[in-house]
Structure formats: structure tokens, C-alpha cells
C-alpha positions in Angstrom: 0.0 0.0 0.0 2.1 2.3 0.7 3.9 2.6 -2.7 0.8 3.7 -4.4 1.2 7.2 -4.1 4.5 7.1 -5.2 3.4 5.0 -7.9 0.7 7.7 -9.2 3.2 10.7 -8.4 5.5 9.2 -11.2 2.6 8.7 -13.6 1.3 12.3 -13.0 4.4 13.8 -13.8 4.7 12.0 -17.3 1.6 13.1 -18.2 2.6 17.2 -17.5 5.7 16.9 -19.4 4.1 15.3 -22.5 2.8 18.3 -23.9 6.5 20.2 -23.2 8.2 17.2 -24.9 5.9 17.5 -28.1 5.8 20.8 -28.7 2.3 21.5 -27.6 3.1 24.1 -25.4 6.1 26.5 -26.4 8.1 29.3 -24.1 8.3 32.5 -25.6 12.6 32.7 -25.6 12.2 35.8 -27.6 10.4 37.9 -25.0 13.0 36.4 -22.8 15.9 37.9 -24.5 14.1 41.1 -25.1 13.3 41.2 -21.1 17.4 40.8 -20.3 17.9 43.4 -23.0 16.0 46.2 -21.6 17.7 45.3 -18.2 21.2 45.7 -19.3 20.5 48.3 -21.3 18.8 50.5 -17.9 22.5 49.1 -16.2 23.8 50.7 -19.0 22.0 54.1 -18.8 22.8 54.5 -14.9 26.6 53.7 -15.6 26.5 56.3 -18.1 24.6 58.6 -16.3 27.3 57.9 -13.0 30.2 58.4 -15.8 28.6 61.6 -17.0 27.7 63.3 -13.2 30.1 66.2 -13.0 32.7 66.3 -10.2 31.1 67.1 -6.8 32.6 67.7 -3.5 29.3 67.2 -1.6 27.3 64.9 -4.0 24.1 67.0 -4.2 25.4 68.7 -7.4 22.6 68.4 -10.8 24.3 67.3 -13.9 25.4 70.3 -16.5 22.9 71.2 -18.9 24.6 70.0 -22.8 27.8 72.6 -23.5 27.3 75.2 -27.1 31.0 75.8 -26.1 33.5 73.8 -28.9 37.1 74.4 -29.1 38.0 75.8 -32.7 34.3 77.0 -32.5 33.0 80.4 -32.0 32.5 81.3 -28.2 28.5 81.7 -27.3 28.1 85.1 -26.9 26.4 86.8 -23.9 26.1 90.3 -21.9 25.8 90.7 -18.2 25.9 93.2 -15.7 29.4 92.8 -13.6 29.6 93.6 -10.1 30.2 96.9 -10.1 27.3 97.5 -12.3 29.0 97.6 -15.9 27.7 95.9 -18.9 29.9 93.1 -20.2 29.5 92.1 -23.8 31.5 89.3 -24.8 31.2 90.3 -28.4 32.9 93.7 -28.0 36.2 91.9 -26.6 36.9 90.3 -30.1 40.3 91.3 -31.3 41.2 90.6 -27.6 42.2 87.4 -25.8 40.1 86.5 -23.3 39.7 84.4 -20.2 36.2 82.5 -18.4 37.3 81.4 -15.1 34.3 79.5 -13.1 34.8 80.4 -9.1 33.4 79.6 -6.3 34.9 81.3 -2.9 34.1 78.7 -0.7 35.4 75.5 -2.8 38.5 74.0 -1.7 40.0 73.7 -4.8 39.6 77.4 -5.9 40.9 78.4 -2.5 44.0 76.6 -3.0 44.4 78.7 -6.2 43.9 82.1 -4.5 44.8 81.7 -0.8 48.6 80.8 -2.7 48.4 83.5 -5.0 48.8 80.8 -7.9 45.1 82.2 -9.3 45.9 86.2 -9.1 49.9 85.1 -10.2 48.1 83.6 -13.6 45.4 86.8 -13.7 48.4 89.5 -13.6 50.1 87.7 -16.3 47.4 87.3 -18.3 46.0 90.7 -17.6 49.7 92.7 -18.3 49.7 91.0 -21.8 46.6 92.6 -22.8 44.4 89.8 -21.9 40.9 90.1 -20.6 39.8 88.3 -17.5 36.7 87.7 -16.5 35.5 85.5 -13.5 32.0 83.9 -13.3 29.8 82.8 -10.5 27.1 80.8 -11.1 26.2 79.4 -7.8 22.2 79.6 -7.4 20.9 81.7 -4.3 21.1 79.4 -1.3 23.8 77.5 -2.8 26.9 77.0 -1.8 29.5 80.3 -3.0 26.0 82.3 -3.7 27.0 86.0 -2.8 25.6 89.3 -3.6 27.2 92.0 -5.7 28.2 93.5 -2.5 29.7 90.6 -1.3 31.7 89.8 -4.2 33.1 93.0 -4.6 34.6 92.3 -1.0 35.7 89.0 -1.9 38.0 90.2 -5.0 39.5 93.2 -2.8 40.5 90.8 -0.1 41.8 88.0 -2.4 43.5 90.8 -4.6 42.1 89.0 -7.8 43.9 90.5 -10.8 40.7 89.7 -13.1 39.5 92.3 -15.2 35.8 91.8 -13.8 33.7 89.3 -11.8 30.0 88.2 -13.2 27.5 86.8 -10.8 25.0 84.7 -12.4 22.8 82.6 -10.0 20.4 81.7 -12.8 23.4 79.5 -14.4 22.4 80.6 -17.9 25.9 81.4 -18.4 27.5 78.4 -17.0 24.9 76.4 -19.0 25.8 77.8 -22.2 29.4 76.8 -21.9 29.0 73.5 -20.1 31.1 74.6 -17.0 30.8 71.9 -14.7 33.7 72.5 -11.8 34.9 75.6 -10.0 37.7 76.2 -11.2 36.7 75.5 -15.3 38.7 77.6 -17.5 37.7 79.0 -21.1 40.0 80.7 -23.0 39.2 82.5 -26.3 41.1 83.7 -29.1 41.2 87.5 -30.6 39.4 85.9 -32.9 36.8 84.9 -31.2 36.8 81.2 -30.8 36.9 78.7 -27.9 40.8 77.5 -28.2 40.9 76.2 -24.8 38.7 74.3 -22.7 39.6 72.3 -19.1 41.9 72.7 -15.6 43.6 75.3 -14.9 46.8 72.9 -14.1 47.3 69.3 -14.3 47.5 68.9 -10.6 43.8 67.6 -10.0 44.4 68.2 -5.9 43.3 70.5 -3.1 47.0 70.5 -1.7 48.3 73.6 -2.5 51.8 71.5 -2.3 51.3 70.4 -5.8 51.4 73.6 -7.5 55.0 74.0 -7.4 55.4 70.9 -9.7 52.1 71.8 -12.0 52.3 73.1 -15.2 49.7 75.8 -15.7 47.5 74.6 -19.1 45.9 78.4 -18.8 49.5 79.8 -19.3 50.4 77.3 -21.8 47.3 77.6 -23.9 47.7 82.3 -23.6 51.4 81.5 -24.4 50.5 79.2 -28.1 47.8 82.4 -28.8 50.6 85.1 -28.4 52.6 83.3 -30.8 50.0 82.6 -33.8 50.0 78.6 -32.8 47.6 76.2 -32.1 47.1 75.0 -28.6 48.7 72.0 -28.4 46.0 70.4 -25.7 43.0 72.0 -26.4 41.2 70.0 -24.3 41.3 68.5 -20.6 39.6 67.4 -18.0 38.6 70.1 -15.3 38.8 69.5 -11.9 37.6 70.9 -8.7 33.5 71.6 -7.2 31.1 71.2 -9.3 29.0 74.3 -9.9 26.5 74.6 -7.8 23.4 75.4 -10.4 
């Protein structure tokens, strides 16, 4: 007796798998494949989209809106109002180098460029070679290096910045339109107007002021090929630093 159920377990489990074995009932491999697809492909888009995130010192940063800003490409144009209330055009400094540096007072990394004078060493060289300067800040109100007009104004007399002016711009249209995604990101354009430059400031990617002594300074390099009628030789790096707090 008591191999009977075992007995009718074995027969019952012929009977399910007959249909499998002839073909009556088919699995759909196809959907199958399509279902691992679509999962590798989100892993895929959240690698990217980790990849992509700019540089952040705090991890609360949004990614950059898409850069207009190309090297060997005309600059976006745009007009502000500086901090001491003067209308900036970026259009009336063609047939004049200039200079976009991205700041933000509070960052670590730009402090290590001004608190050593490295920043207002590379803005007096620029600046005595007949090279406009500007620095931007595009931190949004209630952001981290957010200041007011007044503010700033104190901030460049007690760093002695050497820049020819300082833009606030807490909307981030600015810092949109060239893609700036770290404090300090460095532009530089041509008398010509186009982007020839686009990246660090040095090729020290540190917060140790220590490592400036043994950088080289891309800004310098890249004003340097301009003055002489070449091409910058690395148009191109990676900036390094806060991201800009949008």
C-alpha cells in the first residue's frame, strides 16, 4: 500500500511533461531575451549617467545642462551686468584674448588657487599682456558660494584677484551655455573669437596647494600658443575641482 502514491506521483508527472516534450506548449525565448535586453541596457544608462555626473565635493550637485561651447568653434556670446554694475559684452572683446574662469569662494579647490596666489599670479600675467579676464559665479541663491554684488566685490579686494571683472550669475544661464561643470573651469578664447581652450587650470587635479609648485599651468600654456599665432597643443582636458552649484 504504501507505494501507491509514489506510484501515481511518477505517472502524473509524465503526463505534465508530454505536452512540453511534443511541442504543444512553447516558451516565448524571444520575449526572454528582449526582457534581459531592456535590463542591461537601464544598467547601461545608470553607468553612463554615474560616468557623465560632473565632479562634486558634496554629492548634491545636478548634472550640466549640454555645452554650445567647442574648441576651434565660435564662443556663445552673452552680456551681463558685472559687479560693479558695468555691462559686459563678450562680443565687444573680439580682437582681444580673453579668459572665463568658473569660481566659487568657498570650494576648496579654488581656494587653493587664490589663498597661494597661484590664481591672481596667472590673472596678472594674463592681464599685463593685454588679456581680458573675466571670473564667473554661477552658484544659485542658497547654494553653496551664492553671494551678492556687494559681497563679491569684497571677496575680489580681499583675495586681490587680478581679473578684469567678476559676473555673478545665480540663474546658471551662463554656465549652462558653456557647459562649466567644476569651480575652477577655465575657457579661453582667441582674438578671434573662438573657444581654443577648454579644461583645468593645471594638471594637478588636488586641493593640496603643495602640488602647484610641480604643475604646469594649461591656462598659461594655452595664452602663451595664442601670443605666438599657434595652435594649442592640448586644447582639451579634463577640469577638476567643485562642481558648480546650479
Amino acid at each position: 500500500m504504501p507505494k501507491k502514491p509514489i506510484y501515481l506521483l511518477y505517472v502524473f508527472l509524465a503526463l505534465a511533461f508530454i505536452p512540453l516534450a511534443f511541442g504543444w506548449i512553447k516558451i516565448d525565448t524571444k520575449k526572454q531575451a528582449t526582457t534581459s535586453e531592456n535590463a542591461v541596457s537601464d544598467n547601461e544608462n545608470v553607468n553612463n549617467t554615474n560616468k557623465n555626473s560632473p565632479d562634486t565635493n558634496n554629492g548634491n550637485s545636478r548634472p550640466s545642462a549640454p555645452s554650445i561651447a567647442q574648441v576651434s568653434k565660435p564662443a556663445p556670446d552673452f552680456e551681463a551686468i558685472d559687479i560693479y554694475g558695468n555691462k559686459f559684452s563678450l562680443k565687444d572683446q573680439k580682437g582681444t584674448i580673453v579668459v572665463l574662469e568658473w569660481t566659487n569662494h568657498k570650494c576648496p579647490f579654488v581656494r587653493k588657487h587664490y589663498e597661494t596666489g597661484n590664481m591672481q599670479k596667472t590673472q596678472k600675467i594674463a592681464t599685463d599682456n593685454g588679456v581680458i579676464w573675466v571670473s564667473i559665479v554661477s552658484s544659485a541663491p542658497g547654494k553653496q558660494g551664492y553671494v551678492t554684488p556687494e559681497e563679491a566685490i569684497e571677496i575680489v579686494k580681499k583675495s586681490g584677484s587680478n581679473a578684469t571683472t567678476r559676473i555673478l550669475d545665480p540663474t546658471g544661464k551662463i554656465g549652462r551655455l558653456y557647459g562649466a561643470k567644476t569651480t575652477p573651469h577655465m575657457f579661453v578664447i582667441s582674438a578671434q573669437g573662438n573657444v581654443e581652450y577648454i579644461g583645468a587650470i593645471d594638471d594637478r587635479p588636488s586641493p593640496n596647494p603643495s602640488t602647484i609648485s610641480e604643475a604646469e599651468n594649461l591656462v598659461l600654456s594655452a595664452l602663451d600658443a595664442l601670443s605666438q599665432g599657434h595652435k594649442v597643443e592640448i586644447p582639451i582636458t579634463a577640469p577638476y575641482g567643485c562642481s558648480v552649484k546650479y
